[in-house]
C-alpha positions as CSV (number, residue, x, y, z in Angstrom):
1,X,25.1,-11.4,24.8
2,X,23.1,-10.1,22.1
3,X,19.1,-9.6,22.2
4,X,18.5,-12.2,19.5
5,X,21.0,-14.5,21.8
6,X,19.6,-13.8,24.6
7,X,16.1,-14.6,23.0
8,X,17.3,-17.6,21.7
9,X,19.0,-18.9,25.1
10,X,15.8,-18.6,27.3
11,X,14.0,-20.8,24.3
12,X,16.1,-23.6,25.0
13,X,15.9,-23.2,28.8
14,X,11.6,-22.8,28.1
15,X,11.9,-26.0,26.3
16,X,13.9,-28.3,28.7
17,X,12.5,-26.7,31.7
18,X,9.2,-28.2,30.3
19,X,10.9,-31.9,30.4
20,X,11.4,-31.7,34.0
21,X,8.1,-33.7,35.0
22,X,9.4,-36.6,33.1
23,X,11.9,-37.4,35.5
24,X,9.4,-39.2,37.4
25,X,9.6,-41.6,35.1
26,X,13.0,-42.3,35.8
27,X,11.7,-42.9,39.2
28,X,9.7,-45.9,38.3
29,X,12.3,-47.2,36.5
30,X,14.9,-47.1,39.6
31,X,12.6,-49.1,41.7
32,X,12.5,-51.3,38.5
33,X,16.1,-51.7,38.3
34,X,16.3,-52.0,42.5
35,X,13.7,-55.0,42.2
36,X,15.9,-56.7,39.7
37,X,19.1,-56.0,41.3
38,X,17.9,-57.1,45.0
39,X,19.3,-60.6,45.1
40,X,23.0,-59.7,43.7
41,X,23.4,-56.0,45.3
42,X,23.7,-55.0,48.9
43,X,19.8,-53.8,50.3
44,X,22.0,-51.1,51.9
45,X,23.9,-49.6,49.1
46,X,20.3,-49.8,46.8
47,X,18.5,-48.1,49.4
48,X,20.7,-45.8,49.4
49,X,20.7,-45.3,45.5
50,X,17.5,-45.5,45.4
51,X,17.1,-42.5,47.8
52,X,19.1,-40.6,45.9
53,X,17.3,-41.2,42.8
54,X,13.9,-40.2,45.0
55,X,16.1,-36.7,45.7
56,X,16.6,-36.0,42.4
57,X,13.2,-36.3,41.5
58,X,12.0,-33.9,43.9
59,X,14.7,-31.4,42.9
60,X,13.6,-31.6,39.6
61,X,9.8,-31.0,40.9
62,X,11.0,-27.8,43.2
63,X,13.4,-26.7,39.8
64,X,9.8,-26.9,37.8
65,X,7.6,-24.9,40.7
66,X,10.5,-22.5,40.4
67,X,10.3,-21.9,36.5
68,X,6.3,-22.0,36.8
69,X,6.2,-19.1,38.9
70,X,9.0,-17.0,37.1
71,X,8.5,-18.0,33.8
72,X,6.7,-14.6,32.7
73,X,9.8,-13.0,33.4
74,X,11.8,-14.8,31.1
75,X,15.1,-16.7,31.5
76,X,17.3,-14.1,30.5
77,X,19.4,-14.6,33.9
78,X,22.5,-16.5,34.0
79,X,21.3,-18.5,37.1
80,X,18.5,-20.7,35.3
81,X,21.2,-22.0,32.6
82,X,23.6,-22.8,36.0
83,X,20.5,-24.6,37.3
84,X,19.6,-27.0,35.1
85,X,23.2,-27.6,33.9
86,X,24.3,-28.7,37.6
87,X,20.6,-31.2,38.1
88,X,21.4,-32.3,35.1
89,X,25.5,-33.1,36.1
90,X,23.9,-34.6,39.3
91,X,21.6,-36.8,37.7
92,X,24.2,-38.3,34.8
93,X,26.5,-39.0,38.5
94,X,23.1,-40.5,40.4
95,X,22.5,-43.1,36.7
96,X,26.2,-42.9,36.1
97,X,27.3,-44.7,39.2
98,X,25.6,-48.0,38.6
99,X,27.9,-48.9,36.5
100,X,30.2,-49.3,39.3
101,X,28.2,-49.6,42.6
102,X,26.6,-52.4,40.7
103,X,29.5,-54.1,38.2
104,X,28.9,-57.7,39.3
105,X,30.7,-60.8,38.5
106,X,27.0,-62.0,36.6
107,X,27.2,-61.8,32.9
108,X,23.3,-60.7,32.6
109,X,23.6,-58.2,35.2
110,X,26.9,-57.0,33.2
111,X,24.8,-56.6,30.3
112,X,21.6,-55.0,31.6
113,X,23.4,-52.7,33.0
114,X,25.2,-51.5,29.5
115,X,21.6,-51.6,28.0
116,X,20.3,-49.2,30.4
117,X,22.9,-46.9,29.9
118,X,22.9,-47.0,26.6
119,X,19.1,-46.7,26.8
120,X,19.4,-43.6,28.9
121,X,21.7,-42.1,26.5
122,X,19.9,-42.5,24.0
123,X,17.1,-40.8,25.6
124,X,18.6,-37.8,26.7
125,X,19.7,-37.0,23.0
126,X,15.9,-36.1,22.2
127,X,14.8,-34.8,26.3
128,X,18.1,-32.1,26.3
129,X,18.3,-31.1,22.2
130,X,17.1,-27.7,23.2
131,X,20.2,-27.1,25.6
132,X,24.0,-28.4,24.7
133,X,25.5,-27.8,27.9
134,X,22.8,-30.0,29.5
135,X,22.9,-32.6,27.1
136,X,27.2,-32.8,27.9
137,X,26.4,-32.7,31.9
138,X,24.6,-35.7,31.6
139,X,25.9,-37.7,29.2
140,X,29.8,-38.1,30.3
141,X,29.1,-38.3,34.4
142,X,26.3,-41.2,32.3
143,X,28.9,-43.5,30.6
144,X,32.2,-42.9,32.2
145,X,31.6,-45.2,35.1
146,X,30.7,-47.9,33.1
147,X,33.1,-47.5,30.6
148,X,35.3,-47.7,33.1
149,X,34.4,-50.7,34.7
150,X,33.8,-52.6,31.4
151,X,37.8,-51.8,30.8
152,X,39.2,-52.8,33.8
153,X,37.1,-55.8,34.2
154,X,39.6,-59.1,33.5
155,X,37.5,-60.6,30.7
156,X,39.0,-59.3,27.4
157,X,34.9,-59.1,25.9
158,X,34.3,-56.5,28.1
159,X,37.1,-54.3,26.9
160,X,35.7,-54.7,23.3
161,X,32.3,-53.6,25.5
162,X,33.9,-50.7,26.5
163,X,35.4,-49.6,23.4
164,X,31.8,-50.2,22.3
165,X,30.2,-48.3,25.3
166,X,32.6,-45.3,24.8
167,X,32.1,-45.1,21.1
168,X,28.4,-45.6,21.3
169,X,28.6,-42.1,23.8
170,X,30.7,-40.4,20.7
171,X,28.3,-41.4,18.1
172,X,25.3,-40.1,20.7
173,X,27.2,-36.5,21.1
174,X,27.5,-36.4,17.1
175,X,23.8,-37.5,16.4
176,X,23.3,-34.9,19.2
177,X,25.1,-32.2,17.5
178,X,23.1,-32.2,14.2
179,X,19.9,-32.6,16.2
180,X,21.0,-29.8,18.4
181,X,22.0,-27.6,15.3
182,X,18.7,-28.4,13.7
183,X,17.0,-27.1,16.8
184,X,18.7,-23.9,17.3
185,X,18.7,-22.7,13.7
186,X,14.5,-23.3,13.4
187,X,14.3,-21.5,16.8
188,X,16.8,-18.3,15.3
189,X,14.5,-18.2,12.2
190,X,12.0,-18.2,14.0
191,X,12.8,-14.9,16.2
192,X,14.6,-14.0,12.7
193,X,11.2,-13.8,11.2
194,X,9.3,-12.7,14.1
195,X,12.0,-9.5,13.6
196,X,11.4,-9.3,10.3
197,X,7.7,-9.3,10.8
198,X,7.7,-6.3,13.2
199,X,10.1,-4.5,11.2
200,X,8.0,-5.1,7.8
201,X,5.5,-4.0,10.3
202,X,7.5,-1.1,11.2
203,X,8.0,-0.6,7.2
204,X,4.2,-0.3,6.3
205,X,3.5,1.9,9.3
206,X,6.0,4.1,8.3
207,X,4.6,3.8,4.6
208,X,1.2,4.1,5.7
209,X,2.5,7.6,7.5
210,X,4.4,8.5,4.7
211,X,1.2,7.9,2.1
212,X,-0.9,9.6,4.2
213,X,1.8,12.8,4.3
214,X,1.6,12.8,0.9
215,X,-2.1,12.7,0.7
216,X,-2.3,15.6,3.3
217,X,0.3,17.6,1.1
218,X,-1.5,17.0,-1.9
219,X,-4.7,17.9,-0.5
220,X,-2.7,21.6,0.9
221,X,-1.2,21.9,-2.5
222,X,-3.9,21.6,-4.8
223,X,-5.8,24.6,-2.9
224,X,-2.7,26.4,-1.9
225,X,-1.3,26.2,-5.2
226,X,-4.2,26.3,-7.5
227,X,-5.7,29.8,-5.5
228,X,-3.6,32.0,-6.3
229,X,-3.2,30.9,-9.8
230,X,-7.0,30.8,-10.3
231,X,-7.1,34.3,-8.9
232,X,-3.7,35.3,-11.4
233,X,-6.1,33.7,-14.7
234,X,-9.0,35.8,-13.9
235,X,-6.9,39.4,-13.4
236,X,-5.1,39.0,-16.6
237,X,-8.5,38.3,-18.4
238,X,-9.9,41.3,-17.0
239,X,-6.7,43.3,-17.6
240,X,-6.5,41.9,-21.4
241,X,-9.7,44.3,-22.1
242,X,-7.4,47.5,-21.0
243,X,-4.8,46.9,-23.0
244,X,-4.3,48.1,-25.8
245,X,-1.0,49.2,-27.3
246,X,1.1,46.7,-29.6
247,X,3.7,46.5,-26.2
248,X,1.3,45.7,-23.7
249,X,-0.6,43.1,-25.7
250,X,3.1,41.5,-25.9
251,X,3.8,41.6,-22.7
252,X,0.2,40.4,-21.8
253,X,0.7,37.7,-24.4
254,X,3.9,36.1,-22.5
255,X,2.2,36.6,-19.3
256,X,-1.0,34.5,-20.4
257,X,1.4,31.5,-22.0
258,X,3.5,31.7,-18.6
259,X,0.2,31.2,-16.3
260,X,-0.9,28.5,-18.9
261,X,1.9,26.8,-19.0
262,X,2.6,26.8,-15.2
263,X,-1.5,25.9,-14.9
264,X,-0.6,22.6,-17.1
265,X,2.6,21.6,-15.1
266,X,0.7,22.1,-11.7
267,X,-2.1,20.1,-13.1
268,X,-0.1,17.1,-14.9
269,X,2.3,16.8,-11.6
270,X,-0.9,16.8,-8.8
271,X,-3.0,14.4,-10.9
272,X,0.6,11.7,-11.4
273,X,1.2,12.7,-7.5
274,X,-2.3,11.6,-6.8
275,X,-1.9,8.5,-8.7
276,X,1.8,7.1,-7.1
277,X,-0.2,8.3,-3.6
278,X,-2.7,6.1,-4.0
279,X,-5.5,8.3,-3.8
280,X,-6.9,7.7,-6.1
281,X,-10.1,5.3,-6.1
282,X,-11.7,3.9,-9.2
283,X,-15.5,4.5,-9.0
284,X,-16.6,2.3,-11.6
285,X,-20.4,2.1,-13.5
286,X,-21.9,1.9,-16.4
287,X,-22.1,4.6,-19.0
288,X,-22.5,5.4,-22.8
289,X,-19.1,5.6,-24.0
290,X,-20.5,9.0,-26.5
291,X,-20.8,10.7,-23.4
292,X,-17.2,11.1,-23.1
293,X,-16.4,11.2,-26.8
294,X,-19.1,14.7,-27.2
295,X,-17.1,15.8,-24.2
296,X,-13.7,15.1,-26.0
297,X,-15.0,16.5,-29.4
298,X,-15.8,19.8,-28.3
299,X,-12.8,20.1,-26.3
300,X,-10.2,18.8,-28.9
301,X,-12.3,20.4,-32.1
302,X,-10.9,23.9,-31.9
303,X,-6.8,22.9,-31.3
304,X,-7.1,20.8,-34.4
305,X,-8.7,23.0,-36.3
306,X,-6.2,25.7,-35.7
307,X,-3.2,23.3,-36.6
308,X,-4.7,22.6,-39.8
309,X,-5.4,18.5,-39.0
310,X,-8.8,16.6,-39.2
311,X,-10.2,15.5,-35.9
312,X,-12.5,12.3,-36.1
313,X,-14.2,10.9,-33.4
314,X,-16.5,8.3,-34.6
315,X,-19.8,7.6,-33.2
316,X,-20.4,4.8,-30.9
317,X,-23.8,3.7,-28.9
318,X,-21.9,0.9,-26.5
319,X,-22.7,0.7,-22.9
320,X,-19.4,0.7,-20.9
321,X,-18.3,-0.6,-17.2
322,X,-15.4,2.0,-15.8
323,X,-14.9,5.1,-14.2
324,X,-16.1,8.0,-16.1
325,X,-13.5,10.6,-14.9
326,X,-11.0,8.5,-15.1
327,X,-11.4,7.1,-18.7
328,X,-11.6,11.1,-20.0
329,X,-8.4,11.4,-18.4
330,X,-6.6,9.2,-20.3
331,X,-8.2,9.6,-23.4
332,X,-7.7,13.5,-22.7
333,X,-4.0,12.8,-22.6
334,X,-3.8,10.2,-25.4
335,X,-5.7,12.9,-27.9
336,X,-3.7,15.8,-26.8
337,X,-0.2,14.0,-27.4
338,X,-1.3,12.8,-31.0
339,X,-2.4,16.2,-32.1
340,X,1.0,17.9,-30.5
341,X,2.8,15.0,-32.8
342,X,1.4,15.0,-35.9
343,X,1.8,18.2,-38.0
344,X,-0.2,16.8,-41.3
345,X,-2.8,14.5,-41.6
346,X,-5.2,13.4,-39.2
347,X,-6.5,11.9,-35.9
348,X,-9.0,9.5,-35.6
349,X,-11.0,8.5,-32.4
350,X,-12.6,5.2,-32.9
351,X,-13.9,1.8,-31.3
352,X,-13.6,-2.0,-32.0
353,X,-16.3,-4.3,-30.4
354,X,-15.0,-7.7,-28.8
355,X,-16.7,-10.5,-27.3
356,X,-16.5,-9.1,-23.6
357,X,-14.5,-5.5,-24.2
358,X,-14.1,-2.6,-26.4
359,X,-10.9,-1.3,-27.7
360,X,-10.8,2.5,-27.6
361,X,-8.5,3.3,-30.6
362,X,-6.6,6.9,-31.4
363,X,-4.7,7.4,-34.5
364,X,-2.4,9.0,-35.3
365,X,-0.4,10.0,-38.7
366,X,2.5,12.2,-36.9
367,X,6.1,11.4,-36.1
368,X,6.1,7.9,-34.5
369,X,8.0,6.8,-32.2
370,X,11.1,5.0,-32.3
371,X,11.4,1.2,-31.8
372,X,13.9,1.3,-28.7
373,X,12.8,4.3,-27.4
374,X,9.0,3.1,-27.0
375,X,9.6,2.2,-23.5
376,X,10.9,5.2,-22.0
377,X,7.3,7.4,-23.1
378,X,6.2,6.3,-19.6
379,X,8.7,7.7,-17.6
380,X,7.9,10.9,-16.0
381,X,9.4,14.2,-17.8
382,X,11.1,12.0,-20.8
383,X,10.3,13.7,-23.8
384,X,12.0,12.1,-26.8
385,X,11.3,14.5,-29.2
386,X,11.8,17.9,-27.0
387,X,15.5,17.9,-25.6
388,X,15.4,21.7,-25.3
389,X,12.5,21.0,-22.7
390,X,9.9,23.6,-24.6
391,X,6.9,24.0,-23.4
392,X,4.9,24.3,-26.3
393,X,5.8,20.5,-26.5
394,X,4.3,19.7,-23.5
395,X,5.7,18.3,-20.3
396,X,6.6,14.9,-20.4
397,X,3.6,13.5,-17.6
398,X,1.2,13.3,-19.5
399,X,1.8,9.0,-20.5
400,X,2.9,8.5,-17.5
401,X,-0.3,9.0,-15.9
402,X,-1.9,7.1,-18.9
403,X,-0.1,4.5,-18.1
404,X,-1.1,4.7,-14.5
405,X,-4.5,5.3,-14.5
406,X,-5.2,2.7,-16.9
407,X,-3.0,0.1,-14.3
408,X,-5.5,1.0,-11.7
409,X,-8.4,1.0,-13.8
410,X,-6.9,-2.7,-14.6
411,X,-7.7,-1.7,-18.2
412,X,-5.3,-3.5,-21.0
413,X,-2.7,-0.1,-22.6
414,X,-1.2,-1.2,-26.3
415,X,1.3,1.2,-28.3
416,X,2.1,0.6,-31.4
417,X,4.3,3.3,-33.4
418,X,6.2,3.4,-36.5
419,X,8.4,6.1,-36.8
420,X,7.4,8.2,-40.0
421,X,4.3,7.0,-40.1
422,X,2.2,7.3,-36.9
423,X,0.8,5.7,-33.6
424,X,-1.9,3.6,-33.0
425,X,-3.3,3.8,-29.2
426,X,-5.5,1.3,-28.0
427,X,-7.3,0.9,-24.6
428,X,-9.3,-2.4,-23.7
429,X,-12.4,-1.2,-21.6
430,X,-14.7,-3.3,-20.0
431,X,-18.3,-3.5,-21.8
432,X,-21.6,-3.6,-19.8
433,X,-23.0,-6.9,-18.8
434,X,-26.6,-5.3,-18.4
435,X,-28.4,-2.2,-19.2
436,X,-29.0,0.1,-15.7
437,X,-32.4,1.8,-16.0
438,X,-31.5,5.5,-15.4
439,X,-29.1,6.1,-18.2
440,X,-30.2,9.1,-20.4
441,X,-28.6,11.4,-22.8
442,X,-29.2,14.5,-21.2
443,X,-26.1,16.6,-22.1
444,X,-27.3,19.9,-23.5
445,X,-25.0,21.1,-26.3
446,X,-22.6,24.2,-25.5
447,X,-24.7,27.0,-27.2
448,X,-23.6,30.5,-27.5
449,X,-25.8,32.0,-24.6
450,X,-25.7,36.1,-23.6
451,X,-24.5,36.6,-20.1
452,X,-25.4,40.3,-20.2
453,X,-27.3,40.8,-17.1
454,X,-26.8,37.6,-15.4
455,X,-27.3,37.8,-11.7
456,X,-24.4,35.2,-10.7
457,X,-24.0,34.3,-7.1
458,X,-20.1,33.2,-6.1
459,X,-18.8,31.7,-2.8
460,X,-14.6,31.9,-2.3
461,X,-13.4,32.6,0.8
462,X,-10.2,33.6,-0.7
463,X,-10.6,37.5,-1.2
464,X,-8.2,37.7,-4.4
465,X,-10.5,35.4,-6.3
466,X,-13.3,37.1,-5.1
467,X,-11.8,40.1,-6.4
468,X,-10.6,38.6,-9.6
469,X,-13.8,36.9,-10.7
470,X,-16.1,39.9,-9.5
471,X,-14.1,42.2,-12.2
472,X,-14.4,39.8,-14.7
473,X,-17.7,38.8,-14.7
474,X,-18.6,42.7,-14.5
475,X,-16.0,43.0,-17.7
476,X,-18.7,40.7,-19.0
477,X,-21.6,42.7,-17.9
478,X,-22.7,40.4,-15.8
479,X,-24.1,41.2,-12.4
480,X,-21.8,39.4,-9.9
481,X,-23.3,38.8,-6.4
482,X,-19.9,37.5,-4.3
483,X,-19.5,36.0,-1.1
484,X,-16.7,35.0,1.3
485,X,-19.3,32.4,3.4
486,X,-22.5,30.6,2.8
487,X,-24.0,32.8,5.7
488,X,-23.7,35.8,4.1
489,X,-25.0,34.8,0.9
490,X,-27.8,33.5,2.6
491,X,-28.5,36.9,4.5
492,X,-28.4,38.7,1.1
493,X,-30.8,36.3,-0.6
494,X,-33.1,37.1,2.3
495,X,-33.0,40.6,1.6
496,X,-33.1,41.0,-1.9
497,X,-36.1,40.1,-4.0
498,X,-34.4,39.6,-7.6
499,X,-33.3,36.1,-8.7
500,X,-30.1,34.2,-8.9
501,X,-29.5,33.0,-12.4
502,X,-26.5,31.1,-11.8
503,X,-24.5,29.9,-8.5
504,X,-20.7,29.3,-8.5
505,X,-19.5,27.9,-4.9
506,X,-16.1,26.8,-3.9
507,X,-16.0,23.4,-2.6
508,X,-14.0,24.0,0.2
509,X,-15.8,26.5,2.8
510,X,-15.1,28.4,5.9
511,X,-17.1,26.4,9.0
512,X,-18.2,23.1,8.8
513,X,-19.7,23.4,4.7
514,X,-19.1,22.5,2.1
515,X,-19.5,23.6,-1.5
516,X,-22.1,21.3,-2.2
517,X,-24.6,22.0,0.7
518,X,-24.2,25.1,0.1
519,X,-25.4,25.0,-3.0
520,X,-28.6,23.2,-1.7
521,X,-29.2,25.9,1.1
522,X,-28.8,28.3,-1.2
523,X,-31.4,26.7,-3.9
524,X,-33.8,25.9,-0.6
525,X,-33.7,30.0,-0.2
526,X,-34.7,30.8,-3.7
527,X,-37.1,28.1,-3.6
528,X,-35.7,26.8,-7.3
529,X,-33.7,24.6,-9.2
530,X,-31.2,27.4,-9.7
531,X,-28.3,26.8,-12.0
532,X,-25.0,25.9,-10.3
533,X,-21.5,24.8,-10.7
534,X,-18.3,24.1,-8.1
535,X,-15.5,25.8,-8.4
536,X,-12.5,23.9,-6.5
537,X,-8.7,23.4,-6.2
538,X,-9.7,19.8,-4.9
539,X,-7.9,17.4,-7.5
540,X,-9.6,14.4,-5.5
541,X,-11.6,12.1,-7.4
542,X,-13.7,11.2,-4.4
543,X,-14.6,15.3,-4.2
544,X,-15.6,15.0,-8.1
545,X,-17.7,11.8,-7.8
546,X,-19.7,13.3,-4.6
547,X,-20.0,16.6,-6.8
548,X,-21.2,14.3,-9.9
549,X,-23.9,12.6,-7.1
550,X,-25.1,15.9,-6.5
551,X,-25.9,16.3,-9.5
552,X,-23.2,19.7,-9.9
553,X,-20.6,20.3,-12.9
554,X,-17.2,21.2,-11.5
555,X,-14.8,23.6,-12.4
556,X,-11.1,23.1,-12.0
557,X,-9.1,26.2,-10.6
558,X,-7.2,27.5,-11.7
559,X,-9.6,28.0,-15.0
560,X,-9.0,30.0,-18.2
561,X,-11.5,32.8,-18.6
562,X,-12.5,31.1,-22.0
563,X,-13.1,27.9,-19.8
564,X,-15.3,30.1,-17.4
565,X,-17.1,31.4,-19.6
566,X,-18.3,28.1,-21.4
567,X,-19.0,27.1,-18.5
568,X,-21.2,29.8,-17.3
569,X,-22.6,29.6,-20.9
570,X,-23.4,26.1,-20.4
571,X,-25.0,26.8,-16.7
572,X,-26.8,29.7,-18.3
573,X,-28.0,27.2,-21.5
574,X,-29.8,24.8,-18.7
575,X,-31.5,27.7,-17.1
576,X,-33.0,28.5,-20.4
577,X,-34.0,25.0,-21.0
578,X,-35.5,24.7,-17.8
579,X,-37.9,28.1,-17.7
C-alpha cells in the first residue's frame, strides 16, 4: 500500500472510529424493542439478547478508549481495519438475529420487526460511508435472518416481504456505493491537494533559492566582471597617449571597440539579468521630466551629430510620478535604437499631456519595422535587421529590457512602425497629483573645466584599478591621491595640509564601509563639502537610490576615459560653483 493509500485508509478508520459513541443509542433502542416484545417473546431469550446488546456497547466504548489513546500515531496498522470490521460483523449478527429469535406468528410484530431492520439499514449507509468493509459486515449478518424468515414463513405476503427485504438491502449497498465513492474521492483530493500544496511549497522554496542564487551571482558578476574591465578602459586610455605610429593606433583602435563593445554586452545582459531576477525594485517619486531629457540631450547630442541626423528633444516643464533611474533607462535604450536605425532624417523626443498621464513620444524616420516581425523585437538577442550578428548594430537586449522595465514600472509600452518610413515609441507615465516642496533645478551644465592640478582622492581596493586610474589621471596632470582603504586615506588627510578637490570612492570597501560613508568620513576630515562621486561595479538599483539619498553622482565601471573625464569635469564644475 501506497503513502497516499495508506493516508487515505486511516481517514476512513479516523472517521468511523469517531461514530463509535453512538452505539449507545442503539442501547436505548434495545430496551425499547425488549419492552415491546415482552408479552410475545420468552423473558429468557430477551434477557439474553438484551445482554448481548449491553456487550456490544461496551466493546464499542473499550474500541473508542483504544483509538483515543493511539490516535496520534495514526491508523496505518492493519489491526485497526480488522477491529472495527469484526464489531461491526458482531453487531449486524447481535440486530440480525431478531429476525429469527423473534419471527412470531403476530402480524404487527412481523412487521415492526422488518421496519427496524430496514431502519437500521438504512442508518448504517450514512454511520459506515467512510469504511466499505464495515458497511458489508454489518449489513448482510443485518438482513439475512430476516429475509430468511420472511421466505420460509407459510403466508405467501411474506415471501413478497422478503423479496422486498432483500431488494431493499441491494438498493442500500448501491445507494451505499455512490455515497461511499463520493466520500473517498473528496477525502483523495483532499491529501491530493494537501501534496500539491507542499510540493508548490517545495516549488517556491526552491524558486525562492534559485532567485536568490541568481541575485548572489549577479551581485559577484557585476564586480568581478566589471573590475577588470574598468581597470582594461583606463590602461588603454593612458596607453592611447604613447602611441603613435599608424600600426599601433590600429591595433589600439580594434582594442578600444573590443573593450567597448564587450563593456555594452556586460552591461545590457546584467541590467535584463537583474530584471528576470527580480531585483529590481521601483523607487518611485515625483520629478520634472526635463531632468531626464537635459540628461538624455547631452548624452545623445554628439552620436547624432556625428551620423549626420537632427536630434530634438523638446522642452517639457511636467511634474512626473516614476522612478527616475528607471525611466532614463528606457528612454536611454529607446533613443539609442532609433538613431542606430535611421540613417537620414531625424529623431524627435517629445511629450503629449493627458488627463491623468503623459505619453513620452520618440520618433523616428529610419527603416521601420516589419508588420509580422514587430513581435519578435522583445525577445532577447533577436536582431531583425543584423543576421551577421555585428556589433556595431548593437546586441539585441536592449527592447527587451524596455519592455521589462516599463512591465514593472506598470507603465503602458506602444510600437508603432512602418517599414520605410519610421517608428513611433510611446510610453504612458504617470503625472504628479501634487507639487512636493523640495524640487529644484539644480543641475549644473557640463562645462569644459581644467583638471591641471587637481588634487583627486580615489578609494579601490582593487590594485589594477588603482594603478590604471592613477596613470591616467597623472596623463591628465592631475595630482591623484589613491587609496586601497578608507583608513589610509584618512591617515594621509591627517598628515598632509593641502586640499582635496575631488573624491572618487568605490562603493564596495574592504571592512565593514562602504563607499558612501566613506565619503562622509572623509568630508568630516577636511572639514568641507568636498566634491565627490562613487565609482562601482554595483548594477543594483537599490545601491544607486541610497547613493542618489546621499546626495553622490555615481559612476558605472567599467567607464570610458571620455566618461571619466566628464565626470570629473562636472565634479570639478560644482567645486567652482561652490568656492
Amino acid at each position: 500500500m501506497n503513502s497516499l493509500q495508506c493516508q487515505i485508509t486511516a481517514e476512513q478508520l479516523k472517521a468511523v472510529y469517531k461514530q463509535l459513541p453512538s452505539i449507545v443509542s442503539a442501547a436505548v433502542g434495545a430496551v425499547i424493542l425488549t419492552y415491546i416484545l415482552k408479552d410475545v417473546s420468552s423473558p429468557g431469550l430477551l434477557s439474553a439478547w438484551l445482554g448481548m446488546v449491553f456487550l456490544n456497547c461496551i466493546a464499542a466504548g473499550i474500541l473508542y478508549l483504544h483509538y483515543i489513546n493511539h490516535r496520534k500515531e495514526g491508523l496505518t496498522h492493519p489491526h485497526w481495519r480488522v477491529y472495527f470490521t469484526v464489531f461491526t460483523f458482531c453487531t449486524g449478527i447481535i440486530w440480525g438475529v431478531i429476525g429469527i429469535l423473534f419471527y412470531s406468528t403476530i402480524v404487527e410484530i412481523k412487521l415492526l420487526i422488518v421496519v427496524w431492520i430496514w431502519a437500521m439499514g438504512a442508518g448504517m449507509t450514512t454511520l459506515l460511508v467512510a469504511y466499505q468493509p464495515a458497511f458489508y459486515a454489518m449489513i448482510i449478518p443485518l438482513f439475512l435472518p430476516l429475509t430468511a424468515s420472511l421466505a420460509i414463513d407459510d403466508d405467501i405476503f411474506y415471501h413478497s416481504l422478503a423479496a422486498a427485504t432483500f431488494a431493499w438491502m441491494l438498493s442500500l449497498m448501491y445507494f451505499y456505493y455512490n455515497n461511499h465513492k463520493t466520500f473517498l474521492d473528496a477525502i483523495t483530493l483532499k491529501f491530493i491537494n494537501t501534496e500539491l500544496v507542499a510540493d508548490l511549497a517545495r516549488k517556491n522554496q526552491e524558486a525562492e533559492n534559485a532567485n536568490l542564487a541568481k541575485s548572489q551571482f549577479l551581485a559577484a558578476a557585476s564586480h568581478d566582471l566589471r573590475q577588470p574591465l574598468h581597470a582594461q578602459c583606463l590602461f588603454l586610455a593612458e596607453l592611447d597617449q604613447y602611441v603613435d605610429s599608424p600600426a599601433g593606433r590600429r591595433i589600439l583602435g580594434g582594442l578600444e571597440s573590443s573593450v567597448y563593445a564587450m563593456r555594452k554586452l556586460l552591461n545590457a545582459i546584467l541590467d535584463l539579468s537583474s530584471l528576470e531576477a527580480g531585483t529590481t525594485t521601483p523607487s518611485k517619486h515625483v520629478f520634472p521630466i526635463s531632468t531626464v531629457f537635459t540628461h538624455l540631450k547631452s548624452d545623445f547630442e554628439t552620436l547624432a551629430e556625428e551620423k549626420g541626423i537632427a536630434l530634438r528633444i523638446c522642452e517639457c516643464s511636467l511634474l512626473i510620478n516614476t522612478d527616475p533611474v528607471l525611466l532614463e533607462r528606457i528612454l536611454r535604450n529607446l533613443i539609442s535604437n532609433a538613431i542606430r536605425y535611421t540613417r537620414e532624417g531625424k529623431v524627435l523626443i517629445g511629450c503629449r499631456r493627458h488627463t491623468h498621464s503623459v505619453s513620452i513620444q520618440i520618433l523616428d524616420t529610419g527603416i521601420g519595422i516589419p508588420k509580422d516581425k514587430q513581435k519578435d523585437i522583445f525577445v532577447p538577442f533577436i536582431q531583425l535587421g543584423n543576421p551577421e550578428r555585428d556589433r556595431e548594430k548593437g546586441l539585441g537586449l536592449g527592447l527587451s529590457i524596455v519592455k521589462r522595465t516599463s512591465e514593472l514600472l506598470e507603465h503602458m509600452l506602444i510600437f508603432k512602425s512602418t517599414q520605410g518610413k519610421g517608428t513611433t515609441v510611446s510610453l504612458d507615465v504617470p503625472l504628479a497629483d501634487t507639487i512636493p516642496n523640495d524640487i529644484r533645478k539644480t543641475r549644473l551644465e557640463d562645462n569644459a573645466v581644467d583638471l591641471v592640478g587637481k588634487r583627486i582622492l580615489i578609494i579601490d581596493d582593487d590594485t589594477d584599478v588603482r594603478t590604471a586610474i592613477f596613470g591616467l589621471l597623472r596623463s591628465w596632470e592631475c595630482i591623484p591621491l589613491v587609496f586601497p582603504d578608507i583608513s589610509s586615506a584618512l591617515e594621509h588627510i591627517g598628515k598632509e595640509s593641502e586640499d582635496i578637490d575631488i573624491i572618487l570612492s568605490d562603493f564596495n570597501l574592504p571592512g565593514n564601509f562602504n563607499g558612501i560613508q566613506a565619503i562622509e568620513m572623509l568630508r568630516a576630515q577636511c572639514e568641507s563639502t568636498t566634491p565627490a562621486a562613487l565609482i562601482t561595479g554595483n548594477i543594483s538599483v537599490n545601491k544607486l537610490r541610497e547613493a542618489e539619498g546621499a546626495g553622490l553622482s555615481t559612476i558605472h565601471k567599467p567607464v570610458l576615459a571620455s566618461e571619466l573625464r566628464s565626470h570629473i569635469s562636472k565634479l570639478a564644475g560644482y567645486e567652482r560653483c561652490n568656492s
